[in-house]
Biopython code that builds the backbone (N, CA, C, O; Angstrom):
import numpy as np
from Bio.PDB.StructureBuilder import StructureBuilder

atoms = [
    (1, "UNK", "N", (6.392, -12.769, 168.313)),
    (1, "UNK", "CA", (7.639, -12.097, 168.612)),
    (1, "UNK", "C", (8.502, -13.040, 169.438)),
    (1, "UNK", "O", (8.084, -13.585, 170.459)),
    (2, "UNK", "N", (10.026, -13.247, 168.827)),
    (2, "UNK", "CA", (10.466, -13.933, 169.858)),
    (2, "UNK", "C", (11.375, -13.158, 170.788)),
    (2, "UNK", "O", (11.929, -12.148, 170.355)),
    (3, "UNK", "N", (11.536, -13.491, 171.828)),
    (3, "UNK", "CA", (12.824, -13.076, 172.822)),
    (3, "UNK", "C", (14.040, -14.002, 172.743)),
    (3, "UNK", "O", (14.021, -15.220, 172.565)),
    (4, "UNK", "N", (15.407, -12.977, 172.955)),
    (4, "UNK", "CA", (16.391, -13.992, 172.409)),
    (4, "UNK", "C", (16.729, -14.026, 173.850)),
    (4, "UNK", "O", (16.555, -12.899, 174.314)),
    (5, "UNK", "N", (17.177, -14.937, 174.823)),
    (5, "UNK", "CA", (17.384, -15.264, 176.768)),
    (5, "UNK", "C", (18.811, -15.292, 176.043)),
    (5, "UNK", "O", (18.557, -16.446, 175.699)),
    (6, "UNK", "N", (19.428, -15.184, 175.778)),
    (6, "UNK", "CA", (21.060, -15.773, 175.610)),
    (6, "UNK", "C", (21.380, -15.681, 177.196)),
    (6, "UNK", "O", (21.616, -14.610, 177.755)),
    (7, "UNK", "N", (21.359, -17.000, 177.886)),
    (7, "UNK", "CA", (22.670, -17.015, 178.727)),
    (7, "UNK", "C", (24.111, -16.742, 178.921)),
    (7, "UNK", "O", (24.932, -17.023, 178.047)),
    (8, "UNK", "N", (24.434, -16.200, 180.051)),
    (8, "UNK", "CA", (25.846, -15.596, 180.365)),
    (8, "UNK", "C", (26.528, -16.420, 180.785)),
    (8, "UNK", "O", (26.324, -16.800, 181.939)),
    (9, "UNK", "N", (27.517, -16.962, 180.056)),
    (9, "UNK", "CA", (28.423, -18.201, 180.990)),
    (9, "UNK", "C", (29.340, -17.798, 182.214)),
    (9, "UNK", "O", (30.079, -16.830, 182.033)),
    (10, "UNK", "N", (29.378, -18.508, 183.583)),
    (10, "UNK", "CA", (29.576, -17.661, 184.391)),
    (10, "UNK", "C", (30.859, -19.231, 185.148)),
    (10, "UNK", "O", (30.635, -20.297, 185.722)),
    (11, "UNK", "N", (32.158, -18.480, 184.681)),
    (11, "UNK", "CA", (32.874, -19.481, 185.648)),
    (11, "UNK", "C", (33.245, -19.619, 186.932)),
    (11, "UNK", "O", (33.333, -18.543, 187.523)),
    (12, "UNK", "N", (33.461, -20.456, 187.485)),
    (12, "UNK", "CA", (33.621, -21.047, 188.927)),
    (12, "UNK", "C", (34.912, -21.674, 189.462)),
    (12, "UNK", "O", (35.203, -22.822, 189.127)),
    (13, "UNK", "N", (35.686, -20.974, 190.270)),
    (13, "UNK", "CA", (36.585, -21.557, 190.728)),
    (13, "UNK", "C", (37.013, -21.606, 191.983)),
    (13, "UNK", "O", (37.314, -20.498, 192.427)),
    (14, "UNK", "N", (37.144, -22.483, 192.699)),
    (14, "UNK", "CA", (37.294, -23.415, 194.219)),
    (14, "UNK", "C", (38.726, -23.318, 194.218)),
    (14, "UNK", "O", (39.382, -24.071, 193.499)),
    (15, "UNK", "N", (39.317, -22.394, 195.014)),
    (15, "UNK", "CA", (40.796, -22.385, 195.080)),
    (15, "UNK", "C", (40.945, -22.596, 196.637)),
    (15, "UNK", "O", (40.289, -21.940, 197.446)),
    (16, "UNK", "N", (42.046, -23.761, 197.061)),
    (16, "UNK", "CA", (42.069, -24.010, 198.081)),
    (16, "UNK", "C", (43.967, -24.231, 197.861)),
    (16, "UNK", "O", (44.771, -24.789, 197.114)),
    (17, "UNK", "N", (43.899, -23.070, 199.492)),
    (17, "UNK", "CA", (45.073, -23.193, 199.584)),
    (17, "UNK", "C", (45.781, -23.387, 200.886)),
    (17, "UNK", "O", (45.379, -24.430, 201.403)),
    (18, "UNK", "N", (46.464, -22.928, 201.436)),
    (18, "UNK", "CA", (47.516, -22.693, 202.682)),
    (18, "UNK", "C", (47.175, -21.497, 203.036)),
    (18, "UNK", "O", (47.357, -20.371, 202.573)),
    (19, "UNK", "N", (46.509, -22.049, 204.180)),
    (19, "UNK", "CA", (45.925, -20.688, 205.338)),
    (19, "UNK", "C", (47.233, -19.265, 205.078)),
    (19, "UNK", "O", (48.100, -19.466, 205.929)),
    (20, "UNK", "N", (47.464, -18.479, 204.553)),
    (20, "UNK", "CA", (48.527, -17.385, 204.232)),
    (20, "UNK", "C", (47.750, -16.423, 203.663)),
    (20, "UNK", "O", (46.882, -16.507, 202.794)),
    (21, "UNK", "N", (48.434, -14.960, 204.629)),
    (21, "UNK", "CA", (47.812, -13.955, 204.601)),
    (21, "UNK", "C", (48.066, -13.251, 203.339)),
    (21, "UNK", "O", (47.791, -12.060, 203.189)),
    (22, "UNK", "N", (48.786, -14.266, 202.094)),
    (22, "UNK", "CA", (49.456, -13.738, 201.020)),
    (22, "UNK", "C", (48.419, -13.807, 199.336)),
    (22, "UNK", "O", (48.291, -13.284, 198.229)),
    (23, "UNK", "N", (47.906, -14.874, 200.246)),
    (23, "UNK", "CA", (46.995, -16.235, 199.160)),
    (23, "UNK", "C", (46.241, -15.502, 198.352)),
    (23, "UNK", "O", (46.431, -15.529, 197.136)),
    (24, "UNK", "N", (45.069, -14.580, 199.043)),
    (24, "UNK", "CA", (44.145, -13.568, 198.298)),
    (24, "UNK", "C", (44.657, -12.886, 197.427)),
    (24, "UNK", "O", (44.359, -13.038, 196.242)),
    (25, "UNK", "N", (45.507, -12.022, 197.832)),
    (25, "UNK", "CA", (46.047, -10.998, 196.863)),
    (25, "UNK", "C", (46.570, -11.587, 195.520)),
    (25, "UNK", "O", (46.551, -11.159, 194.366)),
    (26, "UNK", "N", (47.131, -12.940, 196.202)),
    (26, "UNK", "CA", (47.797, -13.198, 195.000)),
    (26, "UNK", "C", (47.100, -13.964, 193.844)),
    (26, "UNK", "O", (47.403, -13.910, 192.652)),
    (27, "UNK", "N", (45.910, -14.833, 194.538)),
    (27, "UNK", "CA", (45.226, -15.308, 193.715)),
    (27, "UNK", "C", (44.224, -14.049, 192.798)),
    (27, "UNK", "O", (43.957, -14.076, 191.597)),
    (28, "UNK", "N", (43.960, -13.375, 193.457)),
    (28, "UNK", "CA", (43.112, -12.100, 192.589)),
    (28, "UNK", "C", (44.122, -11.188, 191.834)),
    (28, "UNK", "O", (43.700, -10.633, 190.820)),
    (29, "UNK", "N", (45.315, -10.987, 192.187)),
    (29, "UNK", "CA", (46.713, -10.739, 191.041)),
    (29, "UNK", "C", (46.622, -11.372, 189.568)),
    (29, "UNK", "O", (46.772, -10.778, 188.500)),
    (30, "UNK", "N", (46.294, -12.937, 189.818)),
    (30, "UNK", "CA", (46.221, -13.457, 188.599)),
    (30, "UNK", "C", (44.485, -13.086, 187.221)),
    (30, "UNK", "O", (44.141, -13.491, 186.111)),
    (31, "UNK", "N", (44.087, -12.375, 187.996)),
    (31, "UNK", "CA", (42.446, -11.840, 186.875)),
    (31, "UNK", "C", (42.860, -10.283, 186.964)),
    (31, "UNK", "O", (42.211, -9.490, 186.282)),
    (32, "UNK", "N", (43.860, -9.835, 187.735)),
    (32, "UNK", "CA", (43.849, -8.506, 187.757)),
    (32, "UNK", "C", (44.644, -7.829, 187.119)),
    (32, "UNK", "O", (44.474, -6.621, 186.955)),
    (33, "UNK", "N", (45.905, -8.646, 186.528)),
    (33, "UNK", "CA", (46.998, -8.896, 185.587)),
    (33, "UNK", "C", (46.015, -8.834, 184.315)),
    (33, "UNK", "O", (46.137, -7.801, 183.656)),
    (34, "UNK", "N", (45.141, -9.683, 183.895)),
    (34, "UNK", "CA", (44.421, -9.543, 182.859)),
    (34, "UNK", "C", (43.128, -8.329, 182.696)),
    (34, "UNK", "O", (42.444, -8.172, 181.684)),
    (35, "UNK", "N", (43.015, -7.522, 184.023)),
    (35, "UNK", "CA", (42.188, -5.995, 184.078)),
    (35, "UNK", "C", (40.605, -7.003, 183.878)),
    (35, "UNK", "O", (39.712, -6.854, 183.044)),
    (36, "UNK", "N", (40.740, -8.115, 185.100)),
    (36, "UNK", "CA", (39.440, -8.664, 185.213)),
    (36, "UNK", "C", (38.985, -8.589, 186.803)),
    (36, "UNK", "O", (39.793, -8.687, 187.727)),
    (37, "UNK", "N", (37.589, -8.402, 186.969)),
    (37, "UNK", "CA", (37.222, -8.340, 188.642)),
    (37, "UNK", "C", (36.035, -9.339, 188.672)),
    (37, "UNK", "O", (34.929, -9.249, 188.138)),
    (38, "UNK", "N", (36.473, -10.141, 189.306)),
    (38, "UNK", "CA", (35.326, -11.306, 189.866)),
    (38, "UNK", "C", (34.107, -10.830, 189.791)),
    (38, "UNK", "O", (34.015, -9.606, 189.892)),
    (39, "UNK", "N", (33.163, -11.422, 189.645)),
    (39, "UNK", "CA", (31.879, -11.099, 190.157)),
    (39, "UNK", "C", (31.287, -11.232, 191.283)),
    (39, "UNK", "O", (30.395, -10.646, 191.897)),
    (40, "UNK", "N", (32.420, -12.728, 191.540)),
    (40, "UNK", "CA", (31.712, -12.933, 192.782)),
    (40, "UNK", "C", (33.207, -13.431, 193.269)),
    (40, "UNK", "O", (34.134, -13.875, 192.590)),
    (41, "UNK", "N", (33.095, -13.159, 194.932)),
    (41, "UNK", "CA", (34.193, -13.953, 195.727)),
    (41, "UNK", "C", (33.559, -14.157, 197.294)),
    (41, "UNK", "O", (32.725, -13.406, 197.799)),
    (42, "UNK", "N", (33.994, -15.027, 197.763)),
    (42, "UNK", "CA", (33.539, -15.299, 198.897)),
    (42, "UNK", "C", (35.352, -16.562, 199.627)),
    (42, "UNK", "O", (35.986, -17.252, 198.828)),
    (43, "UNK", "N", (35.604, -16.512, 200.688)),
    (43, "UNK", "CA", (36.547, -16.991, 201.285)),
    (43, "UNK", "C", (36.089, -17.468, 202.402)),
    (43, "UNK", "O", (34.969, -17.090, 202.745)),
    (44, "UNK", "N", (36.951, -18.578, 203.407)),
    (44, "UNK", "CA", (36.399, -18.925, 204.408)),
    (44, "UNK", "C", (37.919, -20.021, 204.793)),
    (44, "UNK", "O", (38.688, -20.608, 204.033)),
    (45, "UNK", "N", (37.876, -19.948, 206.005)),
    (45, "UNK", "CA", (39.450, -20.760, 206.354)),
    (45, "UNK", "C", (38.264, -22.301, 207.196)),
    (45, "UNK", "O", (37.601, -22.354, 208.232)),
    (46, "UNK", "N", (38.517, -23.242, 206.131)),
    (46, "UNK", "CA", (38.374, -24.611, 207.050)),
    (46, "UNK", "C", (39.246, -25.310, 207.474)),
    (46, "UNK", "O", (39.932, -25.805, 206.580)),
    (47, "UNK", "N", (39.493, -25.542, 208.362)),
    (47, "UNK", "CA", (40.522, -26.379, 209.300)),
    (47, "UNK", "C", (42.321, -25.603, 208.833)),
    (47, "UNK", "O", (42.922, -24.622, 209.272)),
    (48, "UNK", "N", (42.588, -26.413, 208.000)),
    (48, "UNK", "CA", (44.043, -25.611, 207.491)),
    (48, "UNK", "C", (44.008, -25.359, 206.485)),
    (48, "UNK", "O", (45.123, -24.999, 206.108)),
    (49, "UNK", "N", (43.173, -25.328, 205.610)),
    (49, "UNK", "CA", (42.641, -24.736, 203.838)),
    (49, "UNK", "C", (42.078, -23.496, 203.998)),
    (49, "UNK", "O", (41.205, -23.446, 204.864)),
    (50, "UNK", "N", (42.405, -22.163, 203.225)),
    (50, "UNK", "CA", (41.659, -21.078, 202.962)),
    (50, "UNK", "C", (41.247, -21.929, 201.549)),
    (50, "UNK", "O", (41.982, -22.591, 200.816)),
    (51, "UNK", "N", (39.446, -21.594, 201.424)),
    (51, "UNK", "CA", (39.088, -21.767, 200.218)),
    (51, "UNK", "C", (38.396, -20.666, 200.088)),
    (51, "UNK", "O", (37.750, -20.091, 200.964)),
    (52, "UNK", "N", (38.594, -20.238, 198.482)),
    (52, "UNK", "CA", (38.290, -19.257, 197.813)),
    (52, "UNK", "C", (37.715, -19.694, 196.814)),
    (52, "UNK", "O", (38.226, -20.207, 195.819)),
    (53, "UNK", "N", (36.162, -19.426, 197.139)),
    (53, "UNK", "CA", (35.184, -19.364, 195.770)),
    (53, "UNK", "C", (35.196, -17.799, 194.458)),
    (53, "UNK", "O", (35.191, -16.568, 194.478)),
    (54, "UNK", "N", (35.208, -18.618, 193.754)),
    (54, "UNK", "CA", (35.322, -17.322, 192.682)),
    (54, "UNK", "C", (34.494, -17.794, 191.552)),
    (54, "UNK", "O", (34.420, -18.917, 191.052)),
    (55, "UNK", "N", (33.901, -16.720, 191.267)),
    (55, "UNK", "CA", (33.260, -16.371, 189.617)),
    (55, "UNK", "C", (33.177, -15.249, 189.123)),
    (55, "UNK", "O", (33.008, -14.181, 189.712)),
    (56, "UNK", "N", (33.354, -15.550, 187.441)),
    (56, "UNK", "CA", (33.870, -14.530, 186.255)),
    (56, "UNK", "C", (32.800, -14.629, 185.485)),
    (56, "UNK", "O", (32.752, -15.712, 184.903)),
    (57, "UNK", "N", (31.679, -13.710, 185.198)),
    (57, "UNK", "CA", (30.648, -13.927, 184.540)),
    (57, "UNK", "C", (31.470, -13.582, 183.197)),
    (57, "UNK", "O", (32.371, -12.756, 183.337)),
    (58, "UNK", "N", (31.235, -14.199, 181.722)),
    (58, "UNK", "CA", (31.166, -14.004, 180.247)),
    (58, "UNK", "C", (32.336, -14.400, 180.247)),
    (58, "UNK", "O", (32.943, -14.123, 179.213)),
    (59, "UNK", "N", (33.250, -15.288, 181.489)),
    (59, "UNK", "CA", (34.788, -16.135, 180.886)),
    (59, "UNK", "C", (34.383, -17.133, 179.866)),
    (59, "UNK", "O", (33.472, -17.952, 179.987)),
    (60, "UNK", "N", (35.022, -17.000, 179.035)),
    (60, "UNK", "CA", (34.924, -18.369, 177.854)),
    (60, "UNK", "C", (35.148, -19.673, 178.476)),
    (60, "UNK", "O", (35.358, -19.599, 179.686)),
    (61, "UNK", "N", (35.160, -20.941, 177.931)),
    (61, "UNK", "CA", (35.545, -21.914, 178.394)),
    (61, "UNK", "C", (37.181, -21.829, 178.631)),
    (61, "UNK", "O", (37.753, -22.138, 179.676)),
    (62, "UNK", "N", (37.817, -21.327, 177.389)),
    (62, "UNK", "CA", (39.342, -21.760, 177.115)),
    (62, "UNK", "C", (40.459, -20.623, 178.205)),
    (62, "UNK", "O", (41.566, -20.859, 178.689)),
    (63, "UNK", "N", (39.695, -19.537, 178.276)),
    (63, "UNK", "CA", (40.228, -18.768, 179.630)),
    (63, "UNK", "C", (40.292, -19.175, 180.722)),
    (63, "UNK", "O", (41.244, -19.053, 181.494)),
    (64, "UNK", "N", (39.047, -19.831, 180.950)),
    (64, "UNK", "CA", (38.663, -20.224, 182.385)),
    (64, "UNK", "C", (39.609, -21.814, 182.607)),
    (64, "UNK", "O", (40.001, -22.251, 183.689)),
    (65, "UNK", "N", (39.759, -22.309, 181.559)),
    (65, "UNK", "CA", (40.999, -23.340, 181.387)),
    (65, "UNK", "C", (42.520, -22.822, 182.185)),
    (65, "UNK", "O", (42.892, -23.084, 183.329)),
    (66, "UNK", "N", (43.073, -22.164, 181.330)),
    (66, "UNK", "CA", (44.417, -20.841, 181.191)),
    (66, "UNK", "C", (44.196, -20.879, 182.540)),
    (66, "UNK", "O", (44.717, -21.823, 183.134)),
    (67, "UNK", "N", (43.287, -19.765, 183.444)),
    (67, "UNK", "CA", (42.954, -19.009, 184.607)),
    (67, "UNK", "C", (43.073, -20.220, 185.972)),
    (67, "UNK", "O", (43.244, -19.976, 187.167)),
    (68, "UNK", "N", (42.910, -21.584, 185.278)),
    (68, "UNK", "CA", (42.861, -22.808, 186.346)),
    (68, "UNK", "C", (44.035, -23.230, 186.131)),
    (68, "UNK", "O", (44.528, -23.822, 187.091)),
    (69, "UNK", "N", (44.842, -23.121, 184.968)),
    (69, "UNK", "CA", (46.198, -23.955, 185.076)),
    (69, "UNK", "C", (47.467, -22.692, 186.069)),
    (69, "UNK", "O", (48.423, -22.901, 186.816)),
    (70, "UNK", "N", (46.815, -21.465, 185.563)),
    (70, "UNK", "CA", (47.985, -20.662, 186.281)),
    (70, "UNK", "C", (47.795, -20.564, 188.520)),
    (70, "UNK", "O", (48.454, -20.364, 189.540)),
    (71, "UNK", "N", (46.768, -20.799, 188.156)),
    (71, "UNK", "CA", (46.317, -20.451, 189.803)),
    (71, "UNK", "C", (47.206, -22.128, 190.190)),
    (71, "UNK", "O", (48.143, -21.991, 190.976)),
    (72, "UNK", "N", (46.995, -23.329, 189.781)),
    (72, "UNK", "CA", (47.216, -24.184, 190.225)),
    (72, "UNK", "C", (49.101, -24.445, 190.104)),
    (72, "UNK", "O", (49.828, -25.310, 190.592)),
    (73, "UNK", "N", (49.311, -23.554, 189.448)),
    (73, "UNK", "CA", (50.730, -23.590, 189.511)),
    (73, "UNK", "C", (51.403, -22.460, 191.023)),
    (73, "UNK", "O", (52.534, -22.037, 191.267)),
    (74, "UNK", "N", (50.460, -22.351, 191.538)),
    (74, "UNK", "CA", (51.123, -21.084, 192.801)),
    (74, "UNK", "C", (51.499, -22.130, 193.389)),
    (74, "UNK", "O", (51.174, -23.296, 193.168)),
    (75, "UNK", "N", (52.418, -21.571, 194.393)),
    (75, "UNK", "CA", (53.054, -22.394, 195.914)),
    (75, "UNK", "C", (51.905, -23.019, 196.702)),
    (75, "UNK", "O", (51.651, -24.186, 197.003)),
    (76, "UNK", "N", (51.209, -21.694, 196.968)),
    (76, "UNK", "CA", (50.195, -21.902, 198.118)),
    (76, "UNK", "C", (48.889, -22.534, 198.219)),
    (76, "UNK", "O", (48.159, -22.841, 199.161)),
    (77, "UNK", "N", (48.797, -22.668, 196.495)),
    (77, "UNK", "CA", (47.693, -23.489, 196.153)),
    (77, "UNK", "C", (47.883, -25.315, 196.133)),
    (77, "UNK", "O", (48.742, -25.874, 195.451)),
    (78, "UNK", "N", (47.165, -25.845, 196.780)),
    (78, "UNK", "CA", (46.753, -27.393, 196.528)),
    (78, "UNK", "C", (45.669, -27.648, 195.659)),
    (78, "UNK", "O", (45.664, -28.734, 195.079)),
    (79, "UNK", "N", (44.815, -26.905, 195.476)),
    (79, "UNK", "CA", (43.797, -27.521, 194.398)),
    (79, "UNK", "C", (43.044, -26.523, 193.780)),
    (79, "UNK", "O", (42.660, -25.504, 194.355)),
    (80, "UNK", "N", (42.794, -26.852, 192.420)),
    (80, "UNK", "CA", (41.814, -25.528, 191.798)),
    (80, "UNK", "C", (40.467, -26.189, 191.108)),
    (80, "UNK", "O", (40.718, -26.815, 190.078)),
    (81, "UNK", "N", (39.509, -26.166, 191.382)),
    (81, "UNK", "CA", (38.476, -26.913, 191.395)),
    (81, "UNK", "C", (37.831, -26.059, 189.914)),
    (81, "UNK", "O", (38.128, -24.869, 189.809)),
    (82, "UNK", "N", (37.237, -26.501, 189.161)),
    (82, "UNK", "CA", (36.129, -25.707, 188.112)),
    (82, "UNK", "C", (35.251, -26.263, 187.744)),
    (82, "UNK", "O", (35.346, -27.459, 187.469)),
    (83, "UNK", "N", (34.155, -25.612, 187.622)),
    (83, "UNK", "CA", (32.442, -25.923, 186.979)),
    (83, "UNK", "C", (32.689, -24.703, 186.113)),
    (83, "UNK", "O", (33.750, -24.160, 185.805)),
    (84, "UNK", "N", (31.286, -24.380, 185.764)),
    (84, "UNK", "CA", (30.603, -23.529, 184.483)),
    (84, "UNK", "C", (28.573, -23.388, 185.313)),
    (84, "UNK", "O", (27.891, -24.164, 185.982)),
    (85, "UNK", "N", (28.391, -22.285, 184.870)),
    (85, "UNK", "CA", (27.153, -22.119, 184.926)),
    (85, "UNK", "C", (26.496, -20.920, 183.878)),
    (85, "UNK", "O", (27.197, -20.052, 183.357)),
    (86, "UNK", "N", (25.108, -21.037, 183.689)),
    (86, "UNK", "CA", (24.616, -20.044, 182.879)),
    (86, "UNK", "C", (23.477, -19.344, 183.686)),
    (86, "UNK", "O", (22.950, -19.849, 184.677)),
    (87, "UNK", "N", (23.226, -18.394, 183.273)),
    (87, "UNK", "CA", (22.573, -17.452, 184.429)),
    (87, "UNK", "C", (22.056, -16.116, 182.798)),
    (87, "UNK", "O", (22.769, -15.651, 181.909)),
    (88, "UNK", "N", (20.812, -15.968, 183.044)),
    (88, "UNK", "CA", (19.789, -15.123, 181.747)),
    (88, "UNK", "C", (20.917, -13.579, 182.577)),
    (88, "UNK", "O", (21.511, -13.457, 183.648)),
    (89, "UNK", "N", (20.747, -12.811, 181.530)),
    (89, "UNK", "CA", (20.969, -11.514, 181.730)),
    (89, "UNK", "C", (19.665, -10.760, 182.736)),
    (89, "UNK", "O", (18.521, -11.192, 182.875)),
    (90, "UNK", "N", (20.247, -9.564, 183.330)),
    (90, "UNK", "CA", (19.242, -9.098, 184.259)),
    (90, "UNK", "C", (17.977, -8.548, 183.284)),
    (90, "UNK", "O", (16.807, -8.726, 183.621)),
    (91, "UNK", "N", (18.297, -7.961, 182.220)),
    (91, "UNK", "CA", (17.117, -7.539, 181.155)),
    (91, "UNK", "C", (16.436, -8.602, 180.742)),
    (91, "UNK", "O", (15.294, -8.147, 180.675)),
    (92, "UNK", "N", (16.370, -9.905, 180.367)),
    (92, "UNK", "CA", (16.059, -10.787, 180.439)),
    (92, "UNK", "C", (15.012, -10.920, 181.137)),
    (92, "UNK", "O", (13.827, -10.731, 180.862)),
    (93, "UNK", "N", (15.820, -11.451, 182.584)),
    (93, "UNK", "CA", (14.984, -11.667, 183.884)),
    (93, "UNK", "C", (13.523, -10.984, 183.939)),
    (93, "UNK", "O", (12.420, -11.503, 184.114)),
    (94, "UNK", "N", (13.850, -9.802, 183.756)),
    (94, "UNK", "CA", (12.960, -8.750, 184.100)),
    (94, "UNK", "C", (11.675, -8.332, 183.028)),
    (94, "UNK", "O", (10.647, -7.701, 183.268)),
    (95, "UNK", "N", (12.216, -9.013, 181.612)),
    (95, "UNK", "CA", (11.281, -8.860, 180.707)),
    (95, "UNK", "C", (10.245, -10.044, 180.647)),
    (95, "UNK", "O", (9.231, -10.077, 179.950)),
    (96, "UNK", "N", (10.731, -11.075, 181.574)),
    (96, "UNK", "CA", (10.488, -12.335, 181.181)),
    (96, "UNK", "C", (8.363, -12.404, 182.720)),
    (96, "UNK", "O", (7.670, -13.420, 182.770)),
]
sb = StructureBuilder()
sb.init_structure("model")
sb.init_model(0)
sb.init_chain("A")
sb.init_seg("    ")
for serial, (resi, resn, name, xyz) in enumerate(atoms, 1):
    if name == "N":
        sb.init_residue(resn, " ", resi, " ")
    sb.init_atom(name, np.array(xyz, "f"), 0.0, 1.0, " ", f" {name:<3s}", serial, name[0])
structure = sb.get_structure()
């Protein structure tokens, strides 16, 4: 019997911007416009950069493209960083 693991492609994006109490909203405006919610977020202000880690589990490659060119076009953004990762489904995990 085989098991099929299909990995979940899970994108990653490093948004670093200008410490502004505006930045969040607006960067999560841009997945929320499309009726998408992170999976994951985590923020943290270093020195004068808010960086904002983000991931979108099952973004395609060519979205997660789109999703990096529009964030990097904001004011407040200086850089939009992207990787890719794969990660088994939790049924998977658990059968395995």
């Amino acid at each position: 019997m085989t098991q099929d693991h299909s990995a979940t492609r899970v994108a990653c994006f490093s948004v670093h911007a200008a410490v502004d109490p505006g930045a969040m909203p607006r960067v999560l405006e841009v997945f929320a416009k499309e009726s998408l919610t992170p999976t994951r977020w985590t923020s943290v202000v270093e020195g004068d950069q808010l960086v904002m880690d983000i991931q979108m589990a099952g973004l395609a490659e060519e979205r997660a493209a789109y999703f990096a060119r529009v964030l990097g076009r904001m004011p407040m953004v200086n850089v939009v960083l992207t990787s890719a990762k794969s990660v088994l489904p939790v049924e998977a995990v658990a059968a395995a």
